[in-house]
Biopython code that builds the backbone (N, CA, C, O; Angstrom):
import numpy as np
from Bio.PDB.StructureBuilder import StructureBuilder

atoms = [
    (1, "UNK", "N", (-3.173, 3.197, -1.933)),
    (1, "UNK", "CA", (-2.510, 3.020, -0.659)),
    (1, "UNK", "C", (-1.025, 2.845, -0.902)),
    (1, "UNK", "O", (-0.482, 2.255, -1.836)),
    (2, "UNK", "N", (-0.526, 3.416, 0.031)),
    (2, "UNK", "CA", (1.335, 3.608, -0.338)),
    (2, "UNK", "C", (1.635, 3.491, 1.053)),
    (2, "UNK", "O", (0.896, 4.067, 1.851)),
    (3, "UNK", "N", (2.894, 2.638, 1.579)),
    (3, "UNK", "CA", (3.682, 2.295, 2.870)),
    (3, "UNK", "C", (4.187, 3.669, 2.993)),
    (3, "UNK", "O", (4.678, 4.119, 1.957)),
    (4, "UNK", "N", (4.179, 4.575, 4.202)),
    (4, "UNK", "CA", (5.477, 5.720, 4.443)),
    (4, "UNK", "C", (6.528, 5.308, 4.743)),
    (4, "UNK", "O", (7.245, 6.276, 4.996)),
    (5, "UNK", "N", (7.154, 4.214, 4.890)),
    (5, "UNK", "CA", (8.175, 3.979, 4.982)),
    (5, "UNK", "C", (8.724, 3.082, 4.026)),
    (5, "UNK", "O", (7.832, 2.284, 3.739)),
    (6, "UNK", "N", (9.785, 2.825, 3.383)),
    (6, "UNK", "CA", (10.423, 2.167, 2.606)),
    (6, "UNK", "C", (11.055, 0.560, 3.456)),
    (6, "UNK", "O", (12.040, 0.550, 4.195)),
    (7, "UNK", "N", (10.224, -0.656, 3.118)),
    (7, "UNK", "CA", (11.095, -1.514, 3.909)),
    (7, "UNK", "C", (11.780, -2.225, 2.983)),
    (7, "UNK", "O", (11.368, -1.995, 1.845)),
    (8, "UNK", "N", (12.584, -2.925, 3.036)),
    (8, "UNK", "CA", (13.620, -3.976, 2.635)),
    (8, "UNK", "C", (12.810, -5.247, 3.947)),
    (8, "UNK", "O", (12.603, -5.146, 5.156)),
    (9, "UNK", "N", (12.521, -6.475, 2.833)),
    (9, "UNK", "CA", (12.047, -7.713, 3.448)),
    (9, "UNK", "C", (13.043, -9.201, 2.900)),
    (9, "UNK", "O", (13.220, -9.666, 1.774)),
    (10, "UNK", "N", (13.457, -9.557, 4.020)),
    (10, "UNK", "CA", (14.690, -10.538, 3.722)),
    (10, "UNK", "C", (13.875, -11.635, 4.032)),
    (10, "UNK", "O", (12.918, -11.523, 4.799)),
    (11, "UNK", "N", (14.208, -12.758, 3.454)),
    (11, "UNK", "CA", (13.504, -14.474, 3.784)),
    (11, "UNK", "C", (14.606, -15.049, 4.523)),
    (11, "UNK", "O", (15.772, -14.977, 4.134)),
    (12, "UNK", "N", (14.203, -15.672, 5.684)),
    (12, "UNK", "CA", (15.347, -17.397, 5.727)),
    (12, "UNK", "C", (14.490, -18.133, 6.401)),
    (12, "UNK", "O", (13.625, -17.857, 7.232)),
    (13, "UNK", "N", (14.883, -19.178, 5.887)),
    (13, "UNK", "CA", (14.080, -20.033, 6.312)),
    (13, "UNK", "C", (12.732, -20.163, 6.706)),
    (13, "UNK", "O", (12.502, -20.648, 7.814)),
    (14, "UNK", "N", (11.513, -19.694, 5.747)),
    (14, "UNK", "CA", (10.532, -19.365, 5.410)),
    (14, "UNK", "C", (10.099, -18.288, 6.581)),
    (14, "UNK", "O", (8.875, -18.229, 6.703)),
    (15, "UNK", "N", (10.736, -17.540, 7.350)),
    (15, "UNK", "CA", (10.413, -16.239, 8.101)),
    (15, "UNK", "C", (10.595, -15.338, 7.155)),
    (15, "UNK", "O", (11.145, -15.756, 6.136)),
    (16, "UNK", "N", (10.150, -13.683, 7.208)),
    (16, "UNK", "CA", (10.216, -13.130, 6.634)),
    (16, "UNK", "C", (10.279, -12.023, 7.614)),
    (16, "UNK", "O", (9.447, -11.981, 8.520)),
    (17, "UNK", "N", (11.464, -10.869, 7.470)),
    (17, "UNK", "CA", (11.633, -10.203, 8.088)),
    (17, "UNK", "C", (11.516, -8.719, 7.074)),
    (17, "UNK", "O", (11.963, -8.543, 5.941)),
    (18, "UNK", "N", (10.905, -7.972, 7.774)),
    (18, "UNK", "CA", (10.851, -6.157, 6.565)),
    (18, "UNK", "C", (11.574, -5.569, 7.993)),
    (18, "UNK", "O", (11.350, -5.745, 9.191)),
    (19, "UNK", "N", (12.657, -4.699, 7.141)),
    (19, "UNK", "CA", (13.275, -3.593, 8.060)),
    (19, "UNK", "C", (13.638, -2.172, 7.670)),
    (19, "UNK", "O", (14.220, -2.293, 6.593)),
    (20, "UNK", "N", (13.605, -1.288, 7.894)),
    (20, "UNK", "CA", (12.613, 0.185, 7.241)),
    (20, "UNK", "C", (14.339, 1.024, 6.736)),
    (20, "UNK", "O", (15.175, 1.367, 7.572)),
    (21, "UNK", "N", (14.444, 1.130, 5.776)),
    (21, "UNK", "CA", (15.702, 1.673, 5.076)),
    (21, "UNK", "C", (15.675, 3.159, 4.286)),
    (21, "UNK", "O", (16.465, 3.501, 3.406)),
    (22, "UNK", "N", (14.600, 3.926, 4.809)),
    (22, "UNK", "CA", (14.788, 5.113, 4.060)),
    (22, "UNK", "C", (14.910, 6.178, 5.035)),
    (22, "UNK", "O", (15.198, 6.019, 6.222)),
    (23, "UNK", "N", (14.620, 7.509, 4.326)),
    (23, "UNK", "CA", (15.071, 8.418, 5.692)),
    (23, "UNK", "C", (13.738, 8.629, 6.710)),
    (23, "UNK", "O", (13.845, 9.687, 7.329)),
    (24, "UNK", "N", (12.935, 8.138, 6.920)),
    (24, "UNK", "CA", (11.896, 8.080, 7.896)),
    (24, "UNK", "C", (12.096, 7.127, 8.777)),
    (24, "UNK", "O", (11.381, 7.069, 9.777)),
    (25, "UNK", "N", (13.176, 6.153, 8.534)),
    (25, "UNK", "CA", (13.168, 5.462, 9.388)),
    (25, "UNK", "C", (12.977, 5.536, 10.877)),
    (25, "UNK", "O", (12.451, 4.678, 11.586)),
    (26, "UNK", "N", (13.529, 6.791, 11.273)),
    (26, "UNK", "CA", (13.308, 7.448, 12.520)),
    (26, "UNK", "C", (12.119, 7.246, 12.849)),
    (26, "UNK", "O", (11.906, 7.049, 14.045)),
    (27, "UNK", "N", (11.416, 7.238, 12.261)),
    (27, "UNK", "CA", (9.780, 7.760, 12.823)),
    (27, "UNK", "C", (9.470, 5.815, 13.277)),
    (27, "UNK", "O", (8.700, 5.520, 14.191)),
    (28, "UNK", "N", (9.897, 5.199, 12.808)),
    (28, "UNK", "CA", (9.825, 4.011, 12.988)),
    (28, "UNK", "C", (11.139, 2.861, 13.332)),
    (28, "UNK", "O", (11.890, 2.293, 12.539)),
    (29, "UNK", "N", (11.071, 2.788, 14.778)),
    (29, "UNK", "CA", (12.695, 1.994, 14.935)),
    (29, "UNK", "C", (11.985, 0.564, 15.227)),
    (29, "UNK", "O", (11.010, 0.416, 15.963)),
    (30, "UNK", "N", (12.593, -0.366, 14.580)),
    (30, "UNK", "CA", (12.443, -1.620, 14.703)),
    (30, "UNK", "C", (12.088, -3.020, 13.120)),
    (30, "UNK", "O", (12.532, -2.986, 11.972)),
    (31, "UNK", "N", (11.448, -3.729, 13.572)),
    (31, "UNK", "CA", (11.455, -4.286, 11.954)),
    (31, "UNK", "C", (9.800, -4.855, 12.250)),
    (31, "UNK", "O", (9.046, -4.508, 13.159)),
    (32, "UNK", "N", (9.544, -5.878, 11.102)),
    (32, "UNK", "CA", (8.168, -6.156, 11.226)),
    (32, "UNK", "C", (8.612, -7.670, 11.158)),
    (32, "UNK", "O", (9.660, -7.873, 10.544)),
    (33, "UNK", "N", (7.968, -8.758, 11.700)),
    (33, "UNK", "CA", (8.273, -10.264, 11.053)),
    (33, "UNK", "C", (6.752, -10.406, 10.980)),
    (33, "UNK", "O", (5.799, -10.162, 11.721)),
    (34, "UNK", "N", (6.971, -10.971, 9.610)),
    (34, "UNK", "CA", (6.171, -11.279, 8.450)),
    (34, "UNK", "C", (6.061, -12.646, 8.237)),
    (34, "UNK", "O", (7.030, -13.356, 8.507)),
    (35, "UNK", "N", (4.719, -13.285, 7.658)),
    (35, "UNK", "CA", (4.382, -14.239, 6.937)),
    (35, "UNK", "C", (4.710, -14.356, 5.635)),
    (35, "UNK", "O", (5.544, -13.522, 5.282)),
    (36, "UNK", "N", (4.265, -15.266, 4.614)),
    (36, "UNK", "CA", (4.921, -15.055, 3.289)),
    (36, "UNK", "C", (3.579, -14.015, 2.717)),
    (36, "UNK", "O", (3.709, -13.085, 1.921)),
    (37, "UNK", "N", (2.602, -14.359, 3.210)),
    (37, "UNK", "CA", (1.182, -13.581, 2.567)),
    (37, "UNK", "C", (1.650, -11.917, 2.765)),
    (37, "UNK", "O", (1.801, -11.170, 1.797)),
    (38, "UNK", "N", (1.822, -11.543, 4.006)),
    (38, "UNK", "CA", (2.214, -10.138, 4.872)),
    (38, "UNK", "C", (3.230, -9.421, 4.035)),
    (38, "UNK", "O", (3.173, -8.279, 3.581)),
    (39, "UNK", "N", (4.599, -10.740, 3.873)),
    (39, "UNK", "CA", (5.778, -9.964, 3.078)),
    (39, "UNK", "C", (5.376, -9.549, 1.675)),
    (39, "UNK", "O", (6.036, -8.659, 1.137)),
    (40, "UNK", "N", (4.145, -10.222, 0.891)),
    (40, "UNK", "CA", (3.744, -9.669, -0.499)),
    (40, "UNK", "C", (2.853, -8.759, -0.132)),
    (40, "UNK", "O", (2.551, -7.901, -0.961)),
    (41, "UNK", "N", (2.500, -8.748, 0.623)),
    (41, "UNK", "CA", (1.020, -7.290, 0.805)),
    (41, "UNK", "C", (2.022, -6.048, 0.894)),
    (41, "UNK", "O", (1.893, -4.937, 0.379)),
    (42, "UNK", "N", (3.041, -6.538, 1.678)),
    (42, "UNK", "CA", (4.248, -5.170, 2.139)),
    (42, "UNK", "C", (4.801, -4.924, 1.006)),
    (42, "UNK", "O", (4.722, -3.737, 0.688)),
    (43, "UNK", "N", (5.521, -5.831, 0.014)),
    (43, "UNK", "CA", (5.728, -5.619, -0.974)),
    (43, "UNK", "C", (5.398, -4.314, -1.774)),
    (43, "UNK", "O", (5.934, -3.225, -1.981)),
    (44, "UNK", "N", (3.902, -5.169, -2.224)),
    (44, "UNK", "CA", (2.606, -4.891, -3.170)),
    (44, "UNK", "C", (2.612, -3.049, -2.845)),
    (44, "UNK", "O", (2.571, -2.113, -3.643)),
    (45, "UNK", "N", (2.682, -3.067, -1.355)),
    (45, "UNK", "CA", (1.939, -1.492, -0.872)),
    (45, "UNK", "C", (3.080, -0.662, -1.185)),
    (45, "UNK", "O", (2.986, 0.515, -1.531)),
    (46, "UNK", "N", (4.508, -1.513, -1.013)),
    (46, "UNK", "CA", (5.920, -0.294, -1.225)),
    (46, "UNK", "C", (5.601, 0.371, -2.342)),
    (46, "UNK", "O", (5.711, 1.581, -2.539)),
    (47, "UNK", "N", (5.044, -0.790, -3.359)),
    (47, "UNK", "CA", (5.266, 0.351, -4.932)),
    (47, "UNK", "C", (3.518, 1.149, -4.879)),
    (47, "UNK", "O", (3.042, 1.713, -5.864)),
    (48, "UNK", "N", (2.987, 1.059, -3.904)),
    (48, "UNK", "CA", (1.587, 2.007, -4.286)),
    (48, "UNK", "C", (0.349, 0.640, -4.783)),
    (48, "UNK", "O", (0.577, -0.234, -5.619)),
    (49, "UNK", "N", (-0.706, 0.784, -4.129)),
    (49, "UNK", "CA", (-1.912, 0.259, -5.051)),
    (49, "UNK", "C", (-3.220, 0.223, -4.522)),
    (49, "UNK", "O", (-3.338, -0.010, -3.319)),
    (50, "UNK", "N", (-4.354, 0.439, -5.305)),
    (50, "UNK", "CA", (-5.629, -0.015, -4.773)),
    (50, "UNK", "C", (-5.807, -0.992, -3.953)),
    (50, "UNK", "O", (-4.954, -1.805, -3.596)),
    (51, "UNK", "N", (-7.068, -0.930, -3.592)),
    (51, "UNK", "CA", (-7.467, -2.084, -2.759)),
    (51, "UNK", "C", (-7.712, -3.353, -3.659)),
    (51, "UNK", "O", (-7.477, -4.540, -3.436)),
    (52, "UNK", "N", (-8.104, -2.897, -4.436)),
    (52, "UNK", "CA", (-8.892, -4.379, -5.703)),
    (52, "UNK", "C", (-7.226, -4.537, -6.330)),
    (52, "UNK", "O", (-6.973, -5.740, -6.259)),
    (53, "UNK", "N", (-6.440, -4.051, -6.705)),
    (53, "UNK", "CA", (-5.261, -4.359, -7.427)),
    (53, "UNK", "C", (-4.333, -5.219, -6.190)),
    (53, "UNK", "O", (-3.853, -6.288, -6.567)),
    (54, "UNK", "N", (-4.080, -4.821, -4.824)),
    (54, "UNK", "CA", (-4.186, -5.704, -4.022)),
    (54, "UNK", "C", (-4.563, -7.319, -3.925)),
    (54, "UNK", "O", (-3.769, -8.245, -3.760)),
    (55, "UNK", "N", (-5.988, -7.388, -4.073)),
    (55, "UNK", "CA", (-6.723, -8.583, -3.610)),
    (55, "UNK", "C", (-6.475, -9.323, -4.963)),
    (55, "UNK", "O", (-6.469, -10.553, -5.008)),
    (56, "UNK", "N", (-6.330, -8.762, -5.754)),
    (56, "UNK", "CA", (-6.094, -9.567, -7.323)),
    (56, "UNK", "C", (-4.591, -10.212, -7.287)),
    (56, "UNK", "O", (-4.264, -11.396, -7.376)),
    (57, "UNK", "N", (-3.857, -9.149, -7.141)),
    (57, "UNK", "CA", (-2.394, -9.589, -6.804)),
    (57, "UNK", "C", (-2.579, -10.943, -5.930)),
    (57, "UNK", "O", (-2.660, -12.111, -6.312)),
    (58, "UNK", "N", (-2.613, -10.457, -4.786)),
    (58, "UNK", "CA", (-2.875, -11.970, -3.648)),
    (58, "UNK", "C", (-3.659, -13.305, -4.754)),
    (58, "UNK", "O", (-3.201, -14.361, -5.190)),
    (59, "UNK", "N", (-4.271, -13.000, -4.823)),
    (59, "UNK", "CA", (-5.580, -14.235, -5.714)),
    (59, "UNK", "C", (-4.485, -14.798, -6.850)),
    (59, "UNK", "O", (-4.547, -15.987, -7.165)),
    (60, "UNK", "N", (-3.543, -13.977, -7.423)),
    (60, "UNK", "CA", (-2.443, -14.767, -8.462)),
    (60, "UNK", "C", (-1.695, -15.025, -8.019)),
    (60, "UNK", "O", (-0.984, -15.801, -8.659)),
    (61, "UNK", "N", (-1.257, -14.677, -6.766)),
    (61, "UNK", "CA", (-0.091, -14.994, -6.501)),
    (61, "UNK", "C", (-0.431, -16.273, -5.714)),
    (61, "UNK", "O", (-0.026, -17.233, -6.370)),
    (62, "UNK", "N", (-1.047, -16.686, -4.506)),
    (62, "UNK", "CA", (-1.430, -17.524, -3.883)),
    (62, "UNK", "C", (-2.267, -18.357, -4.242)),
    (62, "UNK", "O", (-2.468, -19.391, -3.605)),
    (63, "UNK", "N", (-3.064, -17.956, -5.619)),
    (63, "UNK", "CA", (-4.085, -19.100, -5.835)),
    (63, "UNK", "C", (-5.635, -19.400, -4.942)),
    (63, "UNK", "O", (-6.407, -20.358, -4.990)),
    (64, "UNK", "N", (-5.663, -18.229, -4.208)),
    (64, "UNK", "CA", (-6.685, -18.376, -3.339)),
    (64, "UNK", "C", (-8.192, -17.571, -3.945)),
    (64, "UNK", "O", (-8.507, -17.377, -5.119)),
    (65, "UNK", "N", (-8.793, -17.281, -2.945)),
    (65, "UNK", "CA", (-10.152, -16.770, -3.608)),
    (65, "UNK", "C", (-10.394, -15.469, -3.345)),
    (65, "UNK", "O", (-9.715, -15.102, -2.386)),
    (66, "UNK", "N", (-11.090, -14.602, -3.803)),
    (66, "UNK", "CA", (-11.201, -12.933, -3.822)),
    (66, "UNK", "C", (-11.509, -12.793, -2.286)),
    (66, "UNK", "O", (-10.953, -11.816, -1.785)),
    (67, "UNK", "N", (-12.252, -13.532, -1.446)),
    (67, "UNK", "CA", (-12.542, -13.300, -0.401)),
    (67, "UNK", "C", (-11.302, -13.600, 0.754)),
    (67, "UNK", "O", (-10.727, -12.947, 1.625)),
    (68, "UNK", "N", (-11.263, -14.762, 0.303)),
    (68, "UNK", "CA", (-9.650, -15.003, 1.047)),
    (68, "UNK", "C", (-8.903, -14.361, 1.249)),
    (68, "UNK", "O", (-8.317, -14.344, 2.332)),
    (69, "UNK", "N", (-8.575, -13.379, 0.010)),
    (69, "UNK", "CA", (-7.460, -12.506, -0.203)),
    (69, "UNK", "C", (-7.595, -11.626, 0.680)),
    (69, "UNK", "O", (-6.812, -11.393, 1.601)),
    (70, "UNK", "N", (-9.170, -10.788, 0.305)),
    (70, "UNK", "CA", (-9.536, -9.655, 1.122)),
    (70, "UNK", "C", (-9.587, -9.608, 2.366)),
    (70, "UNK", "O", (-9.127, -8.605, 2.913)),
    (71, "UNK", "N", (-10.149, -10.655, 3.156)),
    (71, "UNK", "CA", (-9.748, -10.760, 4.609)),
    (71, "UNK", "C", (-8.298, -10.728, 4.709)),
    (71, "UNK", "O", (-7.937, -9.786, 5.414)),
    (72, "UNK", "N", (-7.148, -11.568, 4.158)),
    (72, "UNK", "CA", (-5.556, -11.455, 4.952)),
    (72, "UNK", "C", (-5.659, -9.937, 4.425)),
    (72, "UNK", "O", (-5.833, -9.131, 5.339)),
    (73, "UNK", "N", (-5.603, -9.518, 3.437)),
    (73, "UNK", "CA", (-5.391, -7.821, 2.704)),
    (73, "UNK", "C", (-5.555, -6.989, 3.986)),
    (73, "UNK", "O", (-4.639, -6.404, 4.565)),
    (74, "UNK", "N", (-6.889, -7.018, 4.361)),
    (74, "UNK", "CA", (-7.910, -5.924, 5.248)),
    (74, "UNK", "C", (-7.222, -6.091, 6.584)),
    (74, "UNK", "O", (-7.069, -5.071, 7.255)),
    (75, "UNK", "N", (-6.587, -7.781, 7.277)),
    (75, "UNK", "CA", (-6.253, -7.714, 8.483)),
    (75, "UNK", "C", (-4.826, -7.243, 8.060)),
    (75, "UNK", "O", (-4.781, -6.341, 8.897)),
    (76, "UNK", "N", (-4.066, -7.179, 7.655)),
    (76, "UNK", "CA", (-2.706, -6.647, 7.140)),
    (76, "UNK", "C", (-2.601, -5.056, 7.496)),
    (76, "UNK", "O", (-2.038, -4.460, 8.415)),
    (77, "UNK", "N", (-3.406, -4.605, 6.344)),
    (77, "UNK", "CA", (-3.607, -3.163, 6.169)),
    (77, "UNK", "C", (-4.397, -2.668, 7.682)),
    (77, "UNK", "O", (-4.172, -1.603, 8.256)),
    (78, "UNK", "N", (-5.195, -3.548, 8.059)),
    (78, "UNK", "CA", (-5.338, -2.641, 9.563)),
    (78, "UNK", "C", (-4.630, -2.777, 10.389)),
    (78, "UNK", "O", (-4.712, -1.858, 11.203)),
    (79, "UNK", "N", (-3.692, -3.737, 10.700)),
    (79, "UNK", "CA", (-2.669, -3.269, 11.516)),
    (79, "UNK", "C", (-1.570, -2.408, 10.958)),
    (79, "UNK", "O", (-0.976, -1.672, 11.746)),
    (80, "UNK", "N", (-1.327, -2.413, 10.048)),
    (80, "UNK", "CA", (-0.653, -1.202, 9.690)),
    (80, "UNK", "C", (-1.049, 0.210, 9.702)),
    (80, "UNK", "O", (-0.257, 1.151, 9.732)),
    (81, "UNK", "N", (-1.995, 0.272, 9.683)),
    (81, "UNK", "CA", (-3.066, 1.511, 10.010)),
    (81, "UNK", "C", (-2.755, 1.975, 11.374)),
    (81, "UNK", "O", (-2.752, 3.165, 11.686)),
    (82, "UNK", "N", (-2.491, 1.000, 12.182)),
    (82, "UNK", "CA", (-2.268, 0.983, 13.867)),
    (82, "UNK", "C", (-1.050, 1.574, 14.159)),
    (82, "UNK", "O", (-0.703, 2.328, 15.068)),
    (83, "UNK", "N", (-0.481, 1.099, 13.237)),
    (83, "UNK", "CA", (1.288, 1.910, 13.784)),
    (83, "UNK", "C", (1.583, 3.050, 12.844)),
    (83, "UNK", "O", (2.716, 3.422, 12.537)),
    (84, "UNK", "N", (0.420, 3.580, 12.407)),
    (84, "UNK", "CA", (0.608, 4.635, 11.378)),
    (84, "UNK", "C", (1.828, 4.290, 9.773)),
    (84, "UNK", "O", (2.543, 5.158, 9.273)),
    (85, "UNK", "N", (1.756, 3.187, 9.406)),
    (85, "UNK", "CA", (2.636, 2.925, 8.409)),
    (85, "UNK", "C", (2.748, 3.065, 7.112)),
    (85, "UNK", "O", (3.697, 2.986, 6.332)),
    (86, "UNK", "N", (1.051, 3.397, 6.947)),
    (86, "UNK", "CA", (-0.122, 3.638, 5.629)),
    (86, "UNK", "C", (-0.414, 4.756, 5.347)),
    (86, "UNK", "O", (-0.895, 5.572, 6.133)),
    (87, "UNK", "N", (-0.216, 4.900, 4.444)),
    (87, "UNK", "CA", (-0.914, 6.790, 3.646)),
    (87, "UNK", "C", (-1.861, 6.111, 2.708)),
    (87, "UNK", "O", (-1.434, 5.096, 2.157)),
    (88, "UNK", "N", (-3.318, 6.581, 2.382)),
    (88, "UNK", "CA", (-4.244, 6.187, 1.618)),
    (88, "UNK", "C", (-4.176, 7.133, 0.429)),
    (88, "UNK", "O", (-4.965, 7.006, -0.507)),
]
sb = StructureBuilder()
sb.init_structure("model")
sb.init_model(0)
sb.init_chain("A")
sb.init_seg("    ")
for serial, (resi, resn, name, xyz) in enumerate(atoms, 1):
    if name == "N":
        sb.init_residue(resn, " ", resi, " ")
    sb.init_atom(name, np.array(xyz, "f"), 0.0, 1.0, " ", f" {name:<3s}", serial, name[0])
structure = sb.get_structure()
């Protein structure tokens, strides 16, 4: 799974904002505000990855459990699915 769009995700004050900086931006005007979980899934997907390389990522990074992960992962990735943002 790979993002079609390229975002840039800025922090302040524990918000997290992604705002789309490549030349597709067109296809997408606006930004996303993000959680801290959301801004690493967005991350994770800019550079490309499985689903299991995903949920593993989350599980080290957060400390949580494979299932944990996979539910925020799955609700993430399906709304992104929604605004067409995802190439599989």
């Amino acid at each position: 799974m790979k993002l079609k769009i390229k975002f840039v995700i800025n922090e302040m004050s524990g918000n997290y904002i992604a705002v789309p900086v490549d030349d597709n931006k067109n296809s997408f005007s606006g930004f996303l505000k993000l959680n801290e979980t959301a801004a690493f899934i967005i991350e994770q997907l800019g550079n490309g990855c499985t689903s299991d390389e995903l949920i593993n990522s989350c599980v080290a990074k957060f400390d949580c459990t494979t299932q944990e992960a996979k539910e925020s992962a799955e609700a993430i990735i399906e709304k992104l699915k929604t605004a067409d943002l995802l190439e599989e």
